[in-house]
C-alpha positions in Angstrom: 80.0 118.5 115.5 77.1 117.7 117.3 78.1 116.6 120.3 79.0 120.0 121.9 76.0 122.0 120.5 74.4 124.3 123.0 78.0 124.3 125.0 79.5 127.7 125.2 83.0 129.1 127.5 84.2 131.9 128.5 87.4 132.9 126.9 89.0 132.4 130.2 87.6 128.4 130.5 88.8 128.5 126.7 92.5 129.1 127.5 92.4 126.7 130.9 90.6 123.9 128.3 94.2 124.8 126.1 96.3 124.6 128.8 95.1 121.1 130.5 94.9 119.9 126.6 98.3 121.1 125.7 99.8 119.5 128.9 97.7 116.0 128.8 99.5 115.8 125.0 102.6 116.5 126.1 103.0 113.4 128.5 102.1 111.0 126.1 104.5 109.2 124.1 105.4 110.2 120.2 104.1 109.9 118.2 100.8 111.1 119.3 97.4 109.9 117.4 94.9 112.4 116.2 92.2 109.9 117.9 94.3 110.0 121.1 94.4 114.3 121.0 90.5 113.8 119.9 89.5 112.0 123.0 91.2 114.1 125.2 89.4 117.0 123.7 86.5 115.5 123.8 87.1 114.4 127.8 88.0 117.9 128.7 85.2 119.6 127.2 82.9 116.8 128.7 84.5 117.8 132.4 84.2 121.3 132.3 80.8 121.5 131.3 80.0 119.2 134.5 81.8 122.0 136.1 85.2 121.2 136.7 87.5 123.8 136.7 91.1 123.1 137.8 93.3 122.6 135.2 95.1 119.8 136.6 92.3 118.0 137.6 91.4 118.5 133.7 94.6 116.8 132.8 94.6 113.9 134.8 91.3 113.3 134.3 91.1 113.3 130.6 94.5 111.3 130.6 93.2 108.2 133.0 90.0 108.3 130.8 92.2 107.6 127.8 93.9 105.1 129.4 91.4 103.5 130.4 89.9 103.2 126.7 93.1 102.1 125.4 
């Protein structure tokens, strides 16, 4: 995948990225889309190389940017 060449984490930032993921995906209702767990991937990954580093933030982040595709 293209879009995330050249991006590399710590192993730390790695298991925050988890965490906010696992959390965003576990407030949405079942059953969840692939697209829907792709986009939020894809939103957290996108934050966190602008920097952003609180997990929460992550999540709710990611989440209204979903929401604000569907």
């Amino acid at each position: 995948m293209t879009v995330f060449q050249g991006t590399s984490f710590s192993p730390d930032t790695i298991a925050m990225m988890t965490r906010a993921l696992n959390e965003a995906v576990e407030t949405l209702p079942e059953p969840v889309s692939s697209g829907h767990v792709q986009t939020l991937a894809k939103n957290i990954v996108d934050l966190t190389s602008q920097g952003e580093r609180d997990p929460e933030r992550l999540k709710l982040l990611a989440l209204l940017a979903l929401r604000s595709r569907t």
